[in-house]
C-alpha positions in Angstrom: 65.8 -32.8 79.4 65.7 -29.4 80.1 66.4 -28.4 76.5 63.6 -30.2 75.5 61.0 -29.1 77.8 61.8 -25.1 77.0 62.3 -25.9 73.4 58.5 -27.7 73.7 56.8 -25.1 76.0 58.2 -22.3 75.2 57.1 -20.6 71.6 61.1 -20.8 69.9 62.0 -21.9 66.7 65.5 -23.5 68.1 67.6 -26.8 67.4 68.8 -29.1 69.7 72.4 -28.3 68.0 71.9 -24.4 69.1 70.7 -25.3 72.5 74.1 -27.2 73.4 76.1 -24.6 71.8 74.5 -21.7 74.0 74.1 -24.0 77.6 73.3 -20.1 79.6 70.6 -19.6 77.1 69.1 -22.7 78.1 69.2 -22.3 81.4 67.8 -19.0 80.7 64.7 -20.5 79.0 64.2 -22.8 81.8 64.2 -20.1 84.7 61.6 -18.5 82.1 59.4 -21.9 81.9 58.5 -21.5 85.4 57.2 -17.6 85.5 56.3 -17.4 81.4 53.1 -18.8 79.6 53.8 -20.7 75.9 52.0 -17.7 74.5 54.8 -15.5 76.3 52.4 -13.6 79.1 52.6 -14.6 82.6 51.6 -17.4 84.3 48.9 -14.8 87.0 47.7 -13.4 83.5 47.1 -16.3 82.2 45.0 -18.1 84.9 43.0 -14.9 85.0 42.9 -14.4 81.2 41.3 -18.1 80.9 38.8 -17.6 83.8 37.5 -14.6 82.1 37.6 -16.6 78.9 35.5 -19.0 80.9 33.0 -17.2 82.5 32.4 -15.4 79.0 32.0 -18.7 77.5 29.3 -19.5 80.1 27.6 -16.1 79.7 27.8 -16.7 75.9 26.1 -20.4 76.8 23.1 -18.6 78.5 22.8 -16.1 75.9 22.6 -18.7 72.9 20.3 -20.8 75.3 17.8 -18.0 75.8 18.0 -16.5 72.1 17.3 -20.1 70.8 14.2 -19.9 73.2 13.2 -16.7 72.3 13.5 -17.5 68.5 11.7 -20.6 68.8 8.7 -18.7 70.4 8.6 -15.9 67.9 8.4 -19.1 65.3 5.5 -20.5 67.2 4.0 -16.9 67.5 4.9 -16.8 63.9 2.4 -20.2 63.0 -0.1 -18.8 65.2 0.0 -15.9 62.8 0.0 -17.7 60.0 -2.8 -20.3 61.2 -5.2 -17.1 61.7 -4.8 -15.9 58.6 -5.5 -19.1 57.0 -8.8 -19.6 59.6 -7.7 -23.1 61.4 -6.4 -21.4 64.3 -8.4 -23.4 67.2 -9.3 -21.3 70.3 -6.5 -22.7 73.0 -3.9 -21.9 70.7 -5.3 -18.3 69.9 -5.5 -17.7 73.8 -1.7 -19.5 73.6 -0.9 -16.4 71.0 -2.5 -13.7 72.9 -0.9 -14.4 76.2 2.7 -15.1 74.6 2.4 -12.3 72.6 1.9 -9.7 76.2 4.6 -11.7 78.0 7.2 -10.8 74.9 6.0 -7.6 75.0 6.3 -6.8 78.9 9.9 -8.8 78.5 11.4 -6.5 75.3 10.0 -3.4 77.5 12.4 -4.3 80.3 15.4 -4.5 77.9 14.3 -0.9 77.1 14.9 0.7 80.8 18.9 0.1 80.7 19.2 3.0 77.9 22.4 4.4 79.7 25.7 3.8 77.8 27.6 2.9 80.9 27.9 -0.8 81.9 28.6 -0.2 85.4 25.6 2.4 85.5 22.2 1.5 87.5 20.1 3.8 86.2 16.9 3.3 84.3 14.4 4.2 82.3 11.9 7.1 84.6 13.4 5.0 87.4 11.5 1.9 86.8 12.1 -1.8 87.1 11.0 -5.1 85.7 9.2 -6.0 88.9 7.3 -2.3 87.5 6.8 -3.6 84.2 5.4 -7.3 85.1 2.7 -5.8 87.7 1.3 -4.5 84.6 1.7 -8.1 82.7 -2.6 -9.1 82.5 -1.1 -12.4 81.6 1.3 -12.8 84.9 -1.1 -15.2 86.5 -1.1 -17.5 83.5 2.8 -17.9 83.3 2.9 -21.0 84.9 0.1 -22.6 82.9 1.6 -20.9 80.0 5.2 -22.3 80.7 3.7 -26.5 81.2 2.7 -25.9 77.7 4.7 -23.9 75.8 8.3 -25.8 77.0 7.7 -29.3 75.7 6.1 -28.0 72.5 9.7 -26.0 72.3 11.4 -28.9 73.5 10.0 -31.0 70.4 10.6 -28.6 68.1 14.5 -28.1 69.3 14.9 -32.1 69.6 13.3 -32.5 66.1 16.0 -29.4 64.5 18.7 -31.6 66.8 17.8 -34.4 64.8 18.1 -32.7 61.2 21.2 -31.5 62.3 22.3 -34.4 63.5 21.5 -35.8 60.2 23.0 -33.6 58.3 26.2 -33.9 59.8 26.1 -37.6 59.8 23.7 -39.1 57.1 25.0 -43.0 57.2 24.8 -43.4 61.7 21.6 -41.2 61.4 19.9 -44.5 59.9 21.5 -46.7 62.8 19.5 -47.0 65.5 20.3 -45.3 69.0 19.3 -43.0 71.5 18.6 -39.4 70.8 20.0 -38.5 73.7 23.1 -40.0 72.9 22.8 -38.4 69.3 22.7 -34.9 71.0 25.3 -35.5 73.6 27.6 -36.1 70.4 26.5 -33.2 68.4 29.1 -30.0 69.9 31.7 -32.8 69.5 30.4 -33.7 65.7 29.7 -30.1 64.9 32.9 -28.5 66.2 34.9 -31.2 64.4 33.2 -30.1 61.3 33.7 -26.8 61.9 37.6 -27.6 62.7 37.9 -29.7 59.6 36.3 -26.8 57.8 39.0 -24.5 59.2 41.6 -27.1 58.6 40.3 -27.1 54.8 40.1 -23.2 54.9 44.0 -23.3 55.6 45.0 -25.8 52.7 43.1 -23.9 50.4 44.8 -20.8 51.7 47.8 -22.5 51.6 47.3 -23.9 48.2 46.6 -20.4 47.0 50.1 -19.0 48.6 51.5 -21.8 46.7 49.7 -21.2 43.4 50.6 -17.7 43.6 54.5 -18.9 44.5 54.5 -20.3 41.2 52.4 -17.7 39.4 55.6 -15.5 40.0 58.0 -18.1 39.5 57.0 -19.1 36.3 56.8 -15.7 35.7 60.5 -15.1 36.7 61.3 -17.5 34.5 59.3 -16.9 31.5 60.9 -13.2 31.8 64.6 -14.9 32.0 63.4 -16.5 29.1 62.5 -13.5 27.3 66.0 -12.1 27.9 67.8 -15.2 27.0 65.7 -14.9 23.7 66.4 -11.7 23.0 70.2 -11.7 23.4 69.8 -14.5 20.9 68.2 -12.8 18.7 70.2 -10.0 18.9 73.4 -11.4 19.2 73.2 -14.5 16.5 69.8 -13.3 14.7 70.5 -9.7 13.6 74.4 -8.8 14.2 75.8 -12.6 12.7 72.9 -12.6 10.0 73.4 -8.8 8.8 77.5 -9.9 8.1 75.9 -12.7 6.3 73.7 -11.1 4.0 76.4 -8.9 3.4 78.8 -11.5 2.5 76.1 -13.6 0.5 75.4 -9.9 -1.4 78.9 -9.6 -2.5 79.1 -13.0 -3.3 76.0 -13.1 -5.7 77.4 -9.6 -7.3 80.2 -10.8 -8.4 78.9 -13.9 -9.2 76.4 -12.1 -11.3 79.2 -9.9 -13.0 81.0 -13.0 -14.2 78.1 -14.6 -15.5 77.6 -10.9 -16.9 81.0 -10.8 -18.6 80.5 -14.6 -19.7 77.4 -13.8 -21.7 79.2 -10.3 -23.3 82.2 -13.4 -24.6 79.7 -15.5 -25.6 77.8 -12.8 -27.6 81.4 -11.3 -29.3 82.2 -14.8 -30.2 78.5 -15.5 -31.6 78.8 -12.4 -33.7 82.2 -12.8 -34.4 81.0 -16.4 -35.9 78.1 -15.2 -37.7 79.6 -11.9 -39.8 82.6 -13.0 -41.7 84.0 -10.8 -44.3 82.1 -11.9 -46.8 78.8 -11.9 -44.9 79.5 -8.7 -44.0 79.7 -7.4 -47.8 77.1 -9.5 -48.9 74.9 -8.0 -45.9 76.0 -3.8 -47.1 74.6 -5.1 -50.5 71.2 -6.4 -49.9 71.3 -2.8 -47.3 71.7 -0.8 -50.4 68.8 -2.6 -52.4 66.4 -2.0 -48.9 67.4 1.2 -49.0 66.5 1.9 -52.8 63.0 0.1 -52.0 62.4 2.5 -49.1 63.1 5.4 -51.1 60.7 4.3 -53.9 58.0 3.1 -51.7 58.2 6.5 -49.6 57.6 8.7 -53.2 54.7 6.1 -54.1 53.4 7.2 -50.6 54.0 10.9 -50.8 52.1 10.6 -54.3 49.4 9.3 -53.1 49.3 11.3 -49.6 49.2 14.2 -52.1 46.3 12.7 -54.5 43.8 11.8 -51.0 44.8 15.6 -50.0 43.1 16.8 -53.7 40.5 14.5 -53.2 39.7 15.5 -49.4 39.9 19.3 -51.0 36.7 18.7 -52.8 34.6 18.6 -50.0 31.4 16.8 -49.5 30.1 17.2 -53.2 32.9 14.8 -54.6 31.3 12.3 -52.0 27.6 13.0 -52.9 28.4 12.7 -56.5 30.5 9.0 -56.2 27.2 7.9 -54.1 25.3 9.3 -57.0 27.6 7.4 -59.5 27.3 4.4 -57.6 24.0 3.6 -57.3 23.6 5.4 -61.1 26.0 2.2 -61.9 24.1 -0.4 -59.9 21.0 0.3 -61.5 22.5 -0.2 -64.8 23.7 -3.6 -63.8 20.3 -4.6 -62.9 18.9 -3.7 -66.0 21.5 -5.1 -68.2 20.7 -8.2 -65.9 17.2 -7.7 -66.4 17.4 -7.4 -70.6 20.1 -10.5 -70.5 17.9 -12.4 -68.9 15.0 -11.5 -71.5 17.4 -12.2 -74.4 17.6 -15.6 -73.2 14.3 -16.1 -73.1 13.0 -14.9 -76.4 16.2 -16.9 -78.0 14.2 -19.6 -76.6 11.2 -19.2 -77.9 11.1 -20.8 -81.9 8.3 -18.8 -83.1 9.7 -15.1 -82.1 12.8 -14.9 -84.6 12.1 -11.6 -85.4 11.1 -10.3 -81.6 14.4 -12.0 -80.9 16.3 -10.0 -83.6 15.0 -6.8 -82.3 16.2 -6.7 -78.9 19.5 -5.5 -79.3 18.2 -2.5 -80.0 15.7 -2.3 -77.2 18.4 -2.9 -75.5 20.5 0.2 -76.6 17.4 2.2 -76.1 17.2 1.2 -72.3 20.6 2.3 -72.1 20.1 5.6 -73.6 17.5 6.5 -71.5 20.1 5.7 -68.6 23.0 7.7 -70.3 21.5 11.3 -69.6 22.0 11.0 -65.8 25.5 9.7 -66.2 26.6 12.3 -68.7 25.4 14.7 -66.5 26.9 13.0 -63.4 30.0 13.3 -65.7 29.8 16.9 -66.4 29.3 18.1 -62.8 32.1 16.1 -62.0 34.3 18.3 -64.4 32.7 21.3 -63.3 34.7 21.4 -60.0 38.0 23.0 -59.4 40.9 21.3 -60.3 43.9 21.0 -57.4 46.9 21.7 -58.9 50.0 19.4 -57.1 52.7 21.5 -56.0 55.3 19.6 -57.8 54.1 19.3 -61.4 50.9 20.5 -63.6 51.3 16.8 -65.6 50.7 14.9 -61.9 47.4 16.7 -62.0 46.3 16.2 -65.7 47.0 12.4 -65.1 44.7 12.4 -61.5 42.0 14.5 -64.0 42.5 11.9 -66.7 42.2 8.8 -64.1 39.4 10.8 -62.7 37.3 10.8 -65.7 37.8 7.6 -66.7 36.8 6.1 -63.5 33.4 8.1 -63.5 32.8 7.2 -66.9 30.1 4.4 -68.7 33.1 3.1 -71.1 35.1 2.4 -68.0 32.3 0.9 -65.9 31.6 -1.4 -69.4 34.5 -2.4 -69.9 35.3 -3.4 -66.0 31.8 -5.2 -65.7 32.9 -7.4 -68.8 
């Protein structure tokens, strides 16, 4: 029994199991039960600590008791104010303002004499006292009239706020009927139990948050374990074992590819080796021989004719204004033969101009004698110019002339029209 009782009054965190294991630390902590408070001061200490704590609580009492007064009056003073401003302020209640208003005043002046810092100092303000200050008070003979009706209007007005708060707290027994003063009686109770269940709730969440943040770092931990698991993986098995692969898969696929390599090279020697026989081979150097016979003529043909556009590019821009010259000189020549064709035609037509029709052959050879002059002297310009003499032989260029000549000629364009 013993154990228990300094295990429950005294403030140790101790087993029953370390209590029998240690029996003169037990009787120890009993000796100390009698001379030692739970909270570990002494018993005289504590006696006094929790009459002061009592006496303050009573002095606190007071104090909230007046301040609730004195707020509720400077509320009333407060719809006295507001009452004159708005102009229904009756004449009682502004006599009730007046004289509450000097009392309040008189009162706050006698809070203003103490001014010295000291608590246990008696000195005031020019030496006066509140018996001083309420001589002064015009209103002092009005006090007690003042007080018989100014209390139960303060009374109603704390009884009604006990009432909201009443309600507040308890919204479902508000509506149940009862008496108000049992309502108020209950109130500390009701409100301090809120206020504990509010502390109480204060502490979970607190406690909640502890744990939140526990696991915060936890997970944490672990995620960063995790993270180090992961990356001795990675480079462990990812990059070490996968670099040897790739390094045997790259060896493999080379020499895989130089076999297939070699395999192709067989395939094409046997291929060729198929293809060319002897006699494919000689029949092969043959047709090479007539090629190369062709290329030979076909590069002179093309070295005679470089040469011949070289002559031809040495003339310079006359030899092209006299082949436009000659060309439209030629086209109107076809139109005309056109023309005088198609005017033969019609006079052989006609049955009753024999002899018109007879004659036109040689209106037809005098049309083309008055076109001959300009060819002729197309022609003759045309031999005017200087000949280019090919480097190789003089009978290259008398052939090019001859061509030449024959190309810008009437004969030749007659004879290629027909």
């Amino acid at each position: 029994m013993a154990f228990s009782i300094a295990f429950d009054c005294l403030p140790l965190q101790m087993t029953d199991n370390e209590l029998a294991n240690y029996p003169q630390f037990s009787s120890l902590l009993s000796c100390l039960q009698d001379r030692l408070a739970p909270d570990g001061s002494s018993l005289k200490m504590k006696s006094a600590l929790d009459e002061v704590q009592h006496s303050l609580s009573q002095a606190r009492l007071k104090w909230l008791m007046s301040h609730t007064v004195y707020l509720e009056l400077y509320e009333l003073l407060a719809s006295y104010e507001i009452k004159s401003h708005e102009g229904t302020l009756t004449p009682d209640e502004k006599q009730i303002q007046m004289c509450l208003t000097k009392t309040l005043s008189y009162n706050e002046i006698g809070d203003y004499l103490h001014f010295h810092p000291g608590v246990n100092s008696k000195s005031t303000l020019f030496g006066l006292t509140q018996m001083d200050i309420d001589q002064h008070n015009p209103a002092k003979h009005l006090l007690n009239d003042l007080q018989k009706i100014i209390i139960p209007m303060i009374e109603d007005k704390i009884q009604k706020k006990c009432e909201d708060l009443y309600n507040f707290y308890e919204p479902v027994k508000a509506t149940q009927q009862g008496s108000a003063a049992t309502k108020f009686l209950t109130l500390p109770d009701l409100v301090e139990h809120k206020l504990l269940s509010l502390q109480q709730e204060k502490e979970t969440l607190k406690k909640d948050r502890v744990a939140r943040e526990q696991h915060f770092w936890t997970y944490y931990q672990k995620l960063l374990e995790c993270l180090s698991v992961i990356e001795t993986i990675v480079k462990e098995y990812k990059l070490t074992c996968q670099a040897q692969t790739d390094d045997v898969t790259v060896e493999w696929l080379e020499t895989r590819s130089e076999a297939l390599r070699l395999k192709v090279k067989l395939t094409q020697v046997q291929i060729l080796c198929d293809t060319y026989t002897n006699e494919a081979v000689k029949a092969l150097k043959k047709i090479r021989g007539h090629l190369d016979d062709a290329i030979k003529q076909t590069e002179a043909q093309l070295a005679a004719t470089t040469y011949s556009l070289q002559s031809y590019h040495s003339i310079g821009a006359e030899f092209k204004s006299l082949v436009n010259q000659f060309t439209l000189l030629q086209n109107e020549i076809e139109n005309r033969k056109w023309a005088l064709s198609t005017m033969g035609r019609t006079l052989n037509s006609t049955d009753g101009l024999s002899h018109t029709a007879s004659s036109s052959p040689r209106s037809v050879d005098s049309l083309l004698n008055l076109v001959s002059p300009p060819v002729s002297q197309l022609k003759t310009d045309l031999q005017s110019q200087p000949a280019v003499v090919h480097p190789s032989s003089k009978s290259h260029q008398r052939e090019k002339e001859t061509k030449k000549v024959s190309f810008l000629s009437p004969s030749s364009s007659q004879n290629s029209t027909t």
